[in-house]
C-alpha positions, -999 to +999 in steps of 0.1 A: +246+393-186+238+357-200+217+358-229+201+325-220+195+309-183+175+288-164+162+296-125+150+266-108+134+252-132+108+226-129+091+202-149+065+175-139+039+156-161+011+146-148-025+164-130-019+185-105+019+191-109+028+221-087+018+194-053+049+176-071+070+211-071+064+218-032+064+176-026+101+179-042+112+210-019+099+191+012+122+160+003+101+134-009+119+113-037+110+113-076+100+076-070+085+083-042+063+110-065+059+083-095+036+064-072+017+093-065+010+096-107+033+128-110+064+124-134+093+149-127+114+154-159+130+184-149+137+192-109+156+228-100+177+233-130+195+265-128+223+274-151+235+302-175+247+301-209+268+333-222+270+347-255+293+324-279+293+299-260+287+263-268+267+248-235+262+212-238+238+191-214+248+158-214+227+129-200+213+093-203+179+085-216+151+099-193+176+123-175+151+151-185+180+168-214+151+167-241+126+183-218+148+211-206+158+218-240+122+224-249+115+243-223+143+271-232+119+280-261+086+272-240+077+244-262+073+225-226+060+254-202+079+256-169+060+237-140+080+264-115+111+287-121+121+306-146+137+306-181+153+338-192+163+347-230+183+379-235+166+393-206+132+388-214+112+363-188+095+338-213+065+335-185+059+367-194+053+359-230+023+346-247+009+346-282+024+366-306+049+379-283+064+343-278+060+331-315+081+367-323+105+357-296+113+323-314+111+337-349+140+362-339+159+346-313+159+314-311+163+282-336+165+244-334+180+217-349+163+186-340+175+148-343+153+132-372+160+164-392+124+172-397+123+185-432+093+185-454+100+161-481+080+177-511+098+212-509+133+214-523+160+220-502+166+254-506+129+259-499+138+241-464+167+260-454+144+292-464+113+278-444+120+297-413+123+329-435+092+321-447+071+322-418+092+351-404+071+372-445+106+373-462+100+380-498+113+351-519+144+369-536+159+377-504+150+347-486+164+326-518+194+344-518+199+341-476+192+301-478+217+297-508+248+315-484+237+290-457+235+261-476+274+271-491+285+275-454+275+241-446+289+224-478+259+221-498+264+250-525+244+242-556+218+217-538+191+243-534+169+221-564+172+186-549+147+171-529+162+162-495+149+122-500+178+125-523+202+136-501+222+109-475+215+113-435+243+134-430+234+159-459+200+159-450+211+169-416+230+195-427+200+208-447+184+215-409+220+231-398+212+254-430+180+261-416+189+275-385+217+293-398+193+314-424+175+322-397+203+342-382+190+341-350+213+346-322+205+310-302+203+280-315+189+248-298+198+214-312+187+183-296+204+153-306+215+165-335+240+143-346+229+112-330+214+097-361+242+097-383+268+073-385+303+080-362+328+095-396+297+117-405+291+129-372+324+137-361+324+157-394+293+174-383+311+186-352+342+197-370+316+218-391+295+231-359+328+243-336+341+262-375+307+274-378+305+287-336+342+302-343+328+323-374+294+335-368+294+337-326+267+317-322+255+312-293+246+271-287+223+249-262+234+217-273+221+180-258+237+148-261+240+115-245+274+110-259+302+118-234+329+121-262+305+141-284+297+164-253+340+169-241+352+180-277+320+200-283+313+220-249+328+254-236+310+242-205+289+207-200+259+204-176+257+168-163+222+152-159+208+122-139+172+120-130+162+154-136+187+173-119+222+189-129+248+171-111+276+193-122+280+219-144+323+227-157+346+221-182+356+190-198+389+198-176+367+202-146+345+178-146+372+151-158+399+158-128+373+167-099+340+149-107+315+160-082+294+130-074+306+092-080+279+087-109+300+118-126+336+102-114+324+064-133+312+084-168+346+101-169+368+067-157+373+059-190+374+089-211+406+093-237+421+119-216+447+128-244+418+142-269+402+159-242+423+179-219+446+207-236+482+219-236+463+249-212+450+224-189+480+209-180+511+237-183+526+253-153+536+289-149+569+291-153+590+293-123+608+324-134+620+339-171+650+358-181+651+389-207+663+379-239+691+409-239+704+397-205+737+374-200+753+342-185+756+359-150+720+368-143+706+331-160+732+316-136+713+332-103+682+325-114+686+292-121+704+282-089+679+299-069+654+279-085+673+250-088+660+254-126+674+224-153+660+246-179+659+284-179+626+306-207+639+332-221+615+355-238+619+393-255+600+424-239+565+414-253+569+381-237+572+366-270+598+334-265+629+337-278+638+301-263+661+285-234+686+283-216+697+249-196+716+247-162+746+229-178+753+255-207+751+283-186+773+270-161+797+263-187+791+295-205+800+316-172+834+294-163+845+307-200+838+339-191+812+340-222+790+373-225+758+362-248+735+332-233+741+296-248+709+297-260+688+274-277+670+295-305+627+288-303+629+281-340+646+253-327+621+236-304+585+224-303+561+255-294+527+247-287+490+265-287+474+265-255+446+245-271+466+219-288+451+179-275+478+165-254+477+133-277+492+155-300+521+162-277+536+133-266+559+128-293+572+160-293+577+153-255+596+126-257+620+135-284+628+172-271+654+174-237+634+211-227+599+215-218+570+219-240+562+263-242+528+269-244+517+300-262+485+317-264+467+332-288+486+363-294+521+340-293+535+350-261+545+327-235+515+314-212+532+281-197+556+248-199+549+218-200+577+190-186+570+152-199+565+142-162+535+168-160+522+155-195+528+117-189+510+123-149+482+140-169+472+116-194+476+090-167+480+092-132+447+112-124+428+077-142+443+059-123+436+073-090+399+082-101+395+044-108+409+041-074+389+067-057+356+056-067+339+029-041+328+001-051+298+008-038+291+036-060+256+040-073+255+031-113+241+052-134+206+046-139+186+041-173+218+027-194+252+021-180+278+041-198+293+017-221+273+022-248+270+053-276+289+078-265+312+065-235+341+044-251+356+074-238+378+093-250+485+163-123+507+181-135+536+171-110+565+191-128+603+189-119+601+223-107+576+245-081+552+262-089+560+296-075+555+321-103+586+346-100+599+369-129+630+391-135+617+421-153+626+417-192 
């Protein structure tokens, strides 16, 4: 079950706003119900964040991000639908009940850091544990551990007008984090701080996520910010989600052509991993098996390089079409085989920037391994060079010119200087059983 998720969720300003729910479900047009006085921020949201998991929503100025984000914690109440925290309906909630719900559950990190600039900093990463009736000791001692995990150890006396942007913001990070509650919201967060700080700030966030399982609603107008942050990104325009995937997803198969021109420029090689791009491999041999049985395999596969890999499917490395053939016309019992201490081996999650010198000065593909170091994919160079930049290419050339622009800004500015595999071999997975 998610922990957090939205059901149709609407939200429009103005008197009168459920005649702008049902207009909306009829088919009239949000400019259509501008002129009627109504102002739809949010129309029929629906998505589901699961526990762990980074969920960014990513979207221009006035594609209703900020208002669904305060709606998750029903600072803006839902016009119609449903929001849903750890299985409690939040329409259900009032008073105390709500003010609990936020104190336990949920945080959030806003843009302009909001910190009160007479209390220290320690007394700001402890606020939240002050309004929760923490006595000071252990509330002291709880914003003290935050402050060390975010790289502010021994700050707790300063004032926070002392402090530059990016510590200040940290100081908010520090707040949520004392909190230890199991959602955190952050809106903007990193927006105000200049590009080396913030890209340090996300470094800190995804170590932070991989430690403590946090679970994070995070909103962005920055498309690069948004790719290396995400487990998932929701794509806004004009109050709706246009598409909801991974940075993988939405970069190769962009639903709409508003999606297809934010991604045209995006640096594909810090976004897409190793895993995006490997391919099965076509078949493996046993590491304790010989010249004869590599030989069948590869000419039924018409293989140029043969994985070898032990029992636990751990590689032991590979085997190429010429060596074997050589190795059975001598008559040779044990496999020419090029050792894996002597080739490139690569995480699943490993940029493809990263790759492409390794690709160019190794002869057999790129193994992919995953977390538990056994043999998830290859990787030839044709599949990484058509990867990083056929699929631009053809989504330049795939897009009309006709296509709507994005409304509000175009996406040239913050945020969107933007950062197939066609392998020698098919893609038919068959094994030989090691």
């Amino acid at each position: 079950m998610p922990i957090l998720a939205a059901e149709h969720l609407y939200k429009i300003f103005g008197r009168r706003p459920h005649r702008g729910v049902e207009a909306l479900q009829r088919g009239v047009t949000r400019d259509e119900l501008r002129a009627d006085g109504l102002t739809p921020a949010v129309i029929d949201a629906s998505f589901e964040v699961q526990a762990g998991e980074i969920f960014v929503v990513m979207g221009l100025s006035g594609s209703g991000k900020s208002t669904l984000i305060r709606m998750m914690n029903g600072l803006h109440p839902a016009t119609s639908g449903e929001v849903v925290i750890a299985g409690q309906r939040l329409s259900t909630l009032k008073g105390e009940a709500l003010r609990r719900l936020r104190r336990e559950r949920i945080d959030m990190v806003f843009q302009h850091f909001a910190l009160l600039p007479h209390q220290t900093v320690g007394q700001n990463a402890a606020y939240a544990l002050k309004v929760q009736g923490m006595n000071r000791a252990d509330r002291e001692e709880k914003a003290e551990r935050a402050l060390q995990m975010v790289g502010l150890g021994g700050w707790g006396d300063h004032l926070p007008g002392e402090l530059s942007g990016g510590m200040q913001q940290r100081v908010g990070l520090a707040r949520a984090l004392a909190a230890e509650t199991d959602i955190m919201l952050m809106d903007e967060a990193f927006s105000a701080l200049d590009p080396l700080i913030r890209r340090e700030m996300q470094d800190q966030l995804v170590d932070l996520q991989q430690r403590l399982d946090k679970t994070i609603l995070f909103i962005t107008h920055d498309l690069n910010e948004a790719m290396r942050l995400g487990d998932r990104i929701a794509m806004m325009r004009d109050g709706r989600i246009v598409q909801i995937g991974t940075a993988e997803q939405i970069l190769n198969d962009p639903s709409t052509n508003y999606v297809a021109q934010f991604v045209q420029d995006v640096d594909r090689s810090k976004v897409l991993a190793a895993g995006a791009v490997m391919e099965p491999p076509v078949a493996v041999l046993g590491a304790d098996q010989g010249p004869h049985a590599a030989h069948k395999l590869i000419r039924e596969h018409q293989l140029q390089h043969l994985m070898v890999v032990h029992r636990d499917r751990r590689p032991a490395g590979v085997v190429s079409a010429e060596d074997v053939a050589a190795a059975v016309a001598s008559q040779a019992q044990t496999l020419p085989l090029v050792p894996v201490a002597q080739l490139r081996t690569v995480d699943e999650n490993v940029p493809l920037g990263e790759l492409l010198t390794d690709a160019a000065q190794q002869r057999e593909p790129l193994m992919v391994l995953d977390r538990d170091g056994r043999l998830a994919g290859v990787i030839h160079q044709v599949t990484l060079l058509s990867a990083l930049g056929t699929r631009r290419e053809s989504t330049r050339g795939s897009t009309p010119a006709s296509a709507s622009a994005p409304t509000g800004h175009e996406p040239t500015g913050h945020g969107s200087g933007r950062s197939e595999p066609d392998g020698h071999e098919p893609t038919a997975h068959q094994e030989v059983p090691v």
